[in-house]
C-alpha positions in Angstrom: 17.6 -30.2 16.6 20.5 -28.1 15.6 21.0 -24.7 15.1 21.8 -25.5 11.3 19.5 -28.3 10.7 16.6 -26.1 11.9 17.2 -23.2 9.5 17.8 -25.6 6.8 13.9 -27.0 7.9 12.7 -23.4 7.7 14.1 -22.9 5.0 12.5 -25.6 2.6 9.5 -25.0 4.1 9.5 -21.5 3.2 10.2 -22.4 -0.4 7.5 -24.9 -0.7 5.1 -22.4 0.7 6.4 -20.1 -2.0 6.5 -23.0 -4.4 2.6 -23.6 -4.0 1.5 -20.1 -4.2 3.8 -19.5 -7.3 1.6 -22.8 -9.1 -1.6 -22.1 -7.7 -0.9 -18.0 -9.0 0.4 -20.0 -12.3 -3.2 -22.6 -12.5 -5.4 -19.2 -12.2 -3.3 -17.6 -14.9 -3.5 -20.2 -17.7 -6.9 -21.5 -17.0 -8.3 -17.7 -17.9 -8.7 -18.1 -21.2 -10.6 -21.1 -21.0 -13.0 -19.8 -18.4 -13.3 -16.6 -20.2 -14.4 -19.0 -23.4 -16.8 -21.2 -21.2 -18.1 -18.4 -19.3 -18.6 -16.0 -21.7 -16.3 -13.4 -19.7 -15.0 -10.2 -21.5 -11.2 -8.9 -21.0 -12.7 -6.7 -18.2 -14.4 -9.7 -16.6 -11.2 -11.7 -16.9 -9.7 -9.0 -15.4 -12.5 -9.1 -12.5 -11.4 -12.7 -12.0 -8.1 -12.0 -11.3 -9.4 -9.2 -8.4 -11.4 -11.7 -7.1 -8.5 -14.4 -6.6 -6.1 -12.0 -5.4 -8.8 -10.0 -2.8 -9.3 -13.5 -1.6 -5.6 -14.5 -1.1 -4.7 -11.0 0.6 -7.8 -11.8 3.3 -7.2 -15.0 3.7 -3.7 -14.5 4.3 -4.5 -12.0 7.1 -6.7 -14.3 8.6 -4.3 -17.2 8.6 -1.5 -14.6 9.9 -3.7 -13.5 12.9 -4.9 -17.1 13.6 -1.0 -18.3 13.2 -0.9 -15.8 16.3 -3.7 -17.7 18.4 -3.6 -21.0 18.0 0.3 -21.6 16.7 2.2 -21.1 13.0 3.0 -24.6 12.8 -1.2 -25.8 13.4 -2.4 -22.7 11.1 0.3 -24.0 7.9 -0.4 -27.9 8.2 -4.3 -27.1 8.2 -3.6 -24.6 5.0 -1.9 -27.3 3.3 -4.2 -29.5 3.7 -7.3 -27.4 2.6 -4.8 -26.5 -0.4 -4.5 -30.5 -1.2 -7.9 -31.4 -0.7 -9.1 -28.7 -3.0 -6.4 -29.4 -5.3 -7.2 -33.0 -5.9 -11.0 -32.8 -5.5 -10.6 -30.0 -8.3 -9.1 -32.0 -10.4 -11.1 -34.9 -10.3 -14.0 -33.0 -11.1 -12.6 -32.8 -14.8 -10.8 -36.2 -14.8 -13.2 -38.7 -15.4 -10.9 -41.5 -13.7 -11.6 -40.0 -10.2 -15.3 -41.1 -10.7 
């Protein structure tokens, strides 16, 4: 592969990595209100959620840093998109009564 064609790889990679975290940042965000309704959540347990999602991200994306550094960057993304996918989808055919 080229010089050019491989930074133009990296590149779109990067921005759908960035992509994903931007929506998945964007799904928390406007499904608060409804879990604050169904849960019964104050503002500062709303608030509490957010911690909690971003505590987990920053660890997680530690981890998947230092385990890019064992077993290979390339491995350690495909896996994480795939967790992401799964997750996704099976998330969303828990309320989507089609998936049944």
């Amino acid at each position: 592969m080229n010089s050019a064609r491989a930074r133009w790889t990296a590149l779109s990679v990067l921005c759908i990595g960035t992509l994903m975290t931007v929506l998945d940042e964007t799904i928390v965000n406007v499904a608060l209100p409804v879990m604050q309704r169904e849960l019964g959540f104050t503002q500062a347990g709303v608030s509490w959620v957010i911690n909690a999602y971003l505590l987990a991200y920053g660890g997680l994306l530690i981890f998947a840093g230092r385990l890019g550094d064992l077993i290979g960057h390339r491995r350690v993304l495909l896996i994480g998109v795939s967790v992401f996918t799964v997750a996704s989808v099976s998330a969303g055919c828990r309320r989507t009564p089609r998936c049944s």
